[in-house]
N, C-alpha and C positions, 0 to 999 in steps of 0.2 A: 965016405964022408962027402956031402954035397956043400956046394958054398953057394950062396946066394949074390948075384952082380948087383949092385948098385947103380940107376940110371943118373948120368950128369944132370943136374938144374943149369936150363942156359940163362944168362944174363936176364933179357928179355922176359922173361917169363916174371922172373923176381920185381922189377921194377910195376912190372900191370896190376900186381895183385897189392905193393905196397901204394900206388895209388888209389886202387878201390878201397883199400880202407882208410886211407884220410879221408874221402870224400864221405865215407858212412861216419866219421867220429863228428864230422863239418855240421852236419844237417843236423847228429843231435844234440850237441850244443848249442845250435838259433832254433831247435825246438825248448830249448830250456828258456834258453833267454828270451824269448816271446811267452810264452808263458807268464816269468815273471813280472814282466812289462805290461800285462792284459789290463785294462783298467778293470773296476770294478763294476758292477752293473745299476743303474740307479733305481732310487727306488719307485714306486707308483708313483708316492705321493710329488716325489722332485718331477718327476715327469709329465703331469699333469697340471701345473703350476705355471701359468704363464709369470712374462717378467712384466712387471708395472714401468709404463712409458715416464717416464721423466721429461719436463714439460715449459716452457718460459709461459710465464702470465704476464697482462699488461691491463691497462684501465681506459677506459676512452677520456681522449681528451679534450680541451678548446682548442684548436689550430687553425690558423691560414693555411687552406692548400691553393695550390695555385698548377695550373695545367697550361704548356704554351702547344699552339693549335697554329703549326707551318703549313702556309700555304704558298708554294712558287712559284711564277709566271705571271705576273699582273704587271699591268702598266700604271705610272702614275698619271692624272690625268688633270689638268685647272681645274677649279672650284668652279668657274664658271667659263663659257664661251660665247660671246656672241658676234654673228654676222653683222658690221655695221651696214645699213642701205638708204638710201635716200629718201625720206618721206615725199618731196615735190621732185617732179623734173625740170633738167636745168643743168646750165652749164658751170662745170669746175672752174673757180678764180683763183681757186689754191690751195694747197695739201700742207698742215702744218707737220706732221708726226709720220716716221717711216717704220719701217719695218724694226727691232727691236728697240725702239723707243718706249720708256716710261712714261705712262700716262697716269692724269688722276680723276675724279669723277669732272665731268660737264669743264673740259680742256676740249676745244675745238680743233677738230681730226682734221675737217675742210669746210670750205667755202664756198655756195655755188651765187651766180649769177641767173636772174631772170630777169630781162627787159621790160618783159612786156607788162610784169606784177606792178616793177616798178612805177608805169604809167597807170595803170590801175588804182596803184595805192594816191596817186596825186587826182585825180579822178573821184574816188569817196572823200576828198578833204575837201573838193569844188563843192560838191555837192551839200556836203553838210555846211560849210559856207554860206551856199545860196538858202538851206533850209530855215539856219537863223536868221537870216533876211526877212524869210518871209514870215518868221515867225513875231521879227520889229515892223510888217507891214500892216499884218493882221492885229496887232495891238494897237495899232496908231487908229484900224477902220473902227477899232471896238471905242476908240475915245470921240470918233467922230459919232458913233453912231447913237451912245450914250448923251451927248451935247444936244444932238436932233429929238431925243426922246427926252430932255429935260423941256425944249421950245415948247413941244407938243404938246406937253404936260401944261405946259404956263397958257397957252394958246386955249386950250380947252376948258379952263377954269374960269376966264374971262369970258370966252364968247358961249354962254350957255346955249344963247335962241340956232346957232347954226350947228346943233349939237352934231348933227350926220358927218358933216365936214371935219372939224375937227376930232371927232373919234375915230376917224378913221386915217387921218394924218397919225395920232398916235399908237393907231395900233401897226400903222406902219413902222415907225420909229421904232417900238420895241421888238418889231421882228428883227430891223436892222441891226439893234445888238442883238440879239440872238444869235444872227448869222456870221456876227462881225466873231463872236467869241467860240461859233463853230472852228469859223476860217484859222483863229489862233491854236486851236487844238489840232487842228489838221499839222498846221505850219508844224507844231513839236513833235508830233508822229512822224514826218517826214525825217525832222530834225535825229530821232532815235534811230529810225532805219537808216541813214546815211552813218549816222556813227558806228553802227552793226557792221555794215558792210564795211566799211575802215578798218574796223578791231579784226573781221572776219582776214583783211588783204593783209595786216597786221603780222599775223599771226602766223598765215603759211611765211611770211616771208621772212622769221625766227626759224623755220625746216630749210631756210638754206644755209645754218651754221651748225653741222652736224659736230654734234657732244660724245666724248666719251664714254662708254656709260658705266663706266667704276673706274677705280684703281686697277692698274693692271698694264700688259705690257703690250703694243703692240708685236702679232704676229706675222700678219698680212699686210700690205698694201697693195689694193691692185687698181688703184685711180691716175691719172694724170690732170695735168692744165689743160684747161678745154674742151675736158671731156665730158661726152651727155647722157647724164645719169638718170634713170627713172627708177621708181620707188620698186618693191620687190617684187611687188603684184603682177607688175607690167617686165620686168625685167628680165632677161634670159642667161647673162653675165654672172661673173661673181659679184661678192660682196664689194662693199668700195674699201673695207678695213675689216681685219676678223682682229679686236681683242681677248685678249685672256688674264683672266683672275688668277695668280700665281700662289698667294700669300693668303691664306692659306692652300697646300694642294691636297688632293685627293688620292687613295687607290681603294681600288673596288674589288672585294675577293669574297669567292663563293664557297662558304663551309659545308663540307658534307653532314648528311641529315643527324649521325652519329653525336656528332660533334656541336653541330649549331644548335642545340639545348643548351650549350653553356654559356652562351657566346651571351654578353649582356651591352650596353649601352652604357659609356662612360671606362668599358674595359681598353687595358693599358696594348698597347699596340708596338711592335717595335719592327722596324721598314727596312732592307739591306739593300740596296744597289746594286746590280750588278757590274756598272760603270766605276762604280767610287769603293771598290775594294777593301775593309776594312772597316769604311763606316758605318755606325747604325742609327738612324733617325727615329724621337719618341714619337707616338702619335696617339688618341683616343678613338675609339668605336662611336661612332656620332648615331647611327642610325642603322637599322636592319630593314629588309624589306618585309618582316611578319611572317613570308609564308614561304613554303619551299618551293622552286621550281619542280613542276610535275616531272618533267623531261628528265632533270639530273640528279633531284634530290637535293638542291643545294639552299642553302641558305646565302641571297645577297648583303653584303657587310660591307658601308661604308665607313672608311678611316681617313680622319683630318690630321696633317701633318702642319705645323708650322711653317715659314720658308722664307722667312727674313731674309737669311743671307742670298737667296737663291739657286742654292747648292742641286736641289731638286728640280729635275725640268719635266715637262710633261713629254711621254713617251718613255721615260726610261723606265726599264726593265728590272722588277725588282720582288724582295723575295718575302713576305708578310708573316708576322709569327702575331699572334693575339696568344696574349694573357689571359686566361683566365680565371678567375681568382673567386674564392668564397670566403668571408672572414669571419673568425671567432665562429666556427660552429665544432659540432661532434665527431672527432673522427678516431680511427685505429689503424697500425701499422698495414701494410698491403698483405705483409705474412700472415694475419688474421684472419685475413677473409677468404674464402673457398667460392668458385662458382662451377657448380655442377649441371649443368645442359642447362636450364632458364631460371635454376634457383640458386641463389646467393646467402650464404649461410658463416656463422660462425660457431664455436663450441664457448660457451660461457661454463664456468667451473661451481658446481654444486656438490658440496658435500665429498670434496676427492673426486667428483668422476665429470665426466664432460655428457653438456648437455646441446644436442644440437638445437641451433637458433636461427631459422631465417631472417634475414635483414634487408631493409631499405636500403641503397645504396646513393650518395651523389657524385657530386665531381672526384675524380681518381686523378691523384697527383703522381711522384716517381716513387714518393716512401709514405703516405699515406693516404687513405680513403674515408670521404664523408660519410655518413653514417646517419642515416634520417630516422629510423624507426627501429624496432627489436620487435620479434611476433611472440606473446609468449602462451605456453601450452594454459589448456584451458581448467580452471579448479576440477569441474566436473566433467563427466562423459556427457558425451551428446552436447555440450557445448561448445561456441564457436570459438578459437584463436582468438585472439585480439593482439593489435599492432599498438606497442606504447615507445616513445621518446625515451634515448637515452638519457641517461642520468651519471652519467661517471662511475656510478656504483659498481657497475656490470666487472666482473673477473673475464678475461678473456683467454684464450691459448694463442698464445702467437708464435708457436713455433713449431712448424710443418701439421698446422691440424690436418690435413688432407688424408694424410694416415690413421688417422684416430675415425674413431667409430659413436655413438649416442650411444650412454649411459656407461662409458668406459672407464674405467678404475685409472688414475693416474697421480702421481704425485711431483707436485710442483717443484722448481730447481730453486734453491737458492742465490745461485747464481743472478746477476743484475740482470731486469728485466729489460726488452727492446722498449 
């Protein structure tokens, strides 16, 4: 009788094999349960259904938009400047007004001295003197000479038979008034041109009391006492006084070509100092130069600032913002409007779906855009577009159209419009 051994199971052995089948039981229970986790699969028709965009509409409105247009680096400058100079030469007697002195118009700056005018002017008073003299000489010959021509008259009517004789006395006599009444017209011709010449010495010697010529402040003096001033023509020197127009002052700033289509005359202005930290002075757009500079593109824009108090000096360094503003016209939020390479467009809402709409476009404020024209498609084929004025009526989309497409199915949000 044989017996059969039995080989030992070591340890080891037993543990490897009871891991490999928990790992087999692992896998097919998260094959079950994935399984029943699987979603279901959809159908054609869910799959082929887009979702309809949901949408904010808005209406155009009447609004103020207003756009501020910063410009930096300008100087302020007087309203006006001028070189004061000497119309005559001639010497300083005296300087009334210095260097920041207030002045107001025809206040005399100085005073000059000429001598020699002064002998001059006593000279045309001689002379026009002696003119009416002669002009009480020449009337006294015109009374003699008229007395000689009544004789001659009377001489003549009595002595008929010596006719030769006495017609020829009288026709003496009445030359002699003739002559007598030449000589008094001369006498007042003299008498006129001696007054000429008077009014003429007159008159320079008014250019030696040089006037201020406005209100304004002096900034210059550069004359002394008995110094010899000649007029500007002749002069190589400074000025003898440079005033400046304060009140109102100036700054002068150059809008880029972008921008200076807005820019209008009478628009509100507001001026920063660099100096006066904090403060902001009003001012208005007085005037434009019309045209751009070729060179920069700019548009020159001058702005008047008030300056009562003074507070403003010329030269200071300051920072310009212009207003620009359009009022009571047509406009819509900025979220409205699309601009795709040179075309500006909106979607107006027909019928549920969006219709794309080129647009006019004006001043662009931070939250809304002017709105000049709408282009709308044409009844027929082969006809042209046409561009018509809003009306309020228009539906618009104002909430991300940029995403949106022409003739796109969407429906509007109940939600409050922007």
């Amino acid at each position: 009788m044989q017996f059969t051994h039995w080989q030992p199971v070591s340890l080891r052995g037993l543990r490897q094999r009871s891991f490999l089948l928990a790992v087999s039981v692992s896998l097919v229970l998260l094959g079950m349960v994935s399984g029943c986790n699987r979603p279901s699969a959809a159908s054609p028709e869910q799959a082929a259904a887009p979702k309809t965009p949901e949408v904010k509409v808005v209406r155009p409105e009447k609004k103020d938009i207003r756009r501020p247009i910063e410009r930096p680096g300008y100087n302020i400058e007087a309203y006006e400047r001028t070189l004061v100079y000497a119309k005559i030469p001639g010497y300083v007697q005296k300087w009334n007004f210095d260097m920041g002195d207030r002045v107001h118009k025809d206040d005399i700056l100085a005073e000059l001295y000429i001598p020699e005018m002064e002998v001059e002017l006593k000279q045309k008073e001689a002379s026009i003197a002696q003119a009416a003299s002669e002009i009480k000489q020449a009337d006294a010959g015109v009374v003699r000479a008229r007395a000689d021509l009544v004789r001659a008259k009377s001489q003549y009517d009595l002595d008929k038979e010596q006719v030769d004789e006495t017609g020829l006395a009288f026709e003496t006599a009445q030359a002699a008034v003739a002559k007598a009444q030449a000589d008094v017209d001369v006498a007042k011709a003299r008498l006129e041109v001696a007054k000429a010449d008077r009014d003429h010495v007159q008159t320079l010697l008014q250019y030696t009391k040089i006037p201020a010529p406005f209100d304004g402040v002096v900034t210059r003096r550069n004359v002394n006492t008995r110094d010899f001033v000649q007029p500007a023509a002749a002069s190589k020197g400074d000025a003898l006084f440079v005033v400046e127009k304060v009140d109102p002052v100036r700054v002068f700033v150059n809008v880029q070509e972008l921008e200076a289509v807005w820019v209008r005359d009478g628009d509100t202005a507001l001026i920063r100092p660099q100096s006066l930290q904090g403060q902001q002075f009003k001012g208005k757009v007085t005037r434009t130069s019309g045209s751009l500079n070729p060179q920069n593109r700019t548009l020159r824009t001058e702005i008047d600032l008030p300056n009562a108090e003074g507070k403003l000096l010329p030269g200071m360094y300051v920072t310009a913002t212009i207003i620009a503003e359009h009022k009571n016209i047509w406009a819509l939020p900025v979220a409205a409007v699309v601009t795709q390479g040179e075309q500006t467009f909106c979607y107006r809402v027909e019928s549920s779906k969006t219709v794309r709409t080129p647009i006019q476009v004006g001043l662009r404020g931070s939250e809304r855009v002017e709105v000049l024209a709408k282009q709308t498609k044409p009844a027929k084929a082969g006809e042209e577009a046409k561009w018509e004025d809003f009306n309020g009526d228009e539906v618009i989309v104002a909430s991300d159209p940029g995403s949106l497409t022409d003739g796109q199915a969407i429906s509007i949000s109940t939600g409050k419009s922007q």
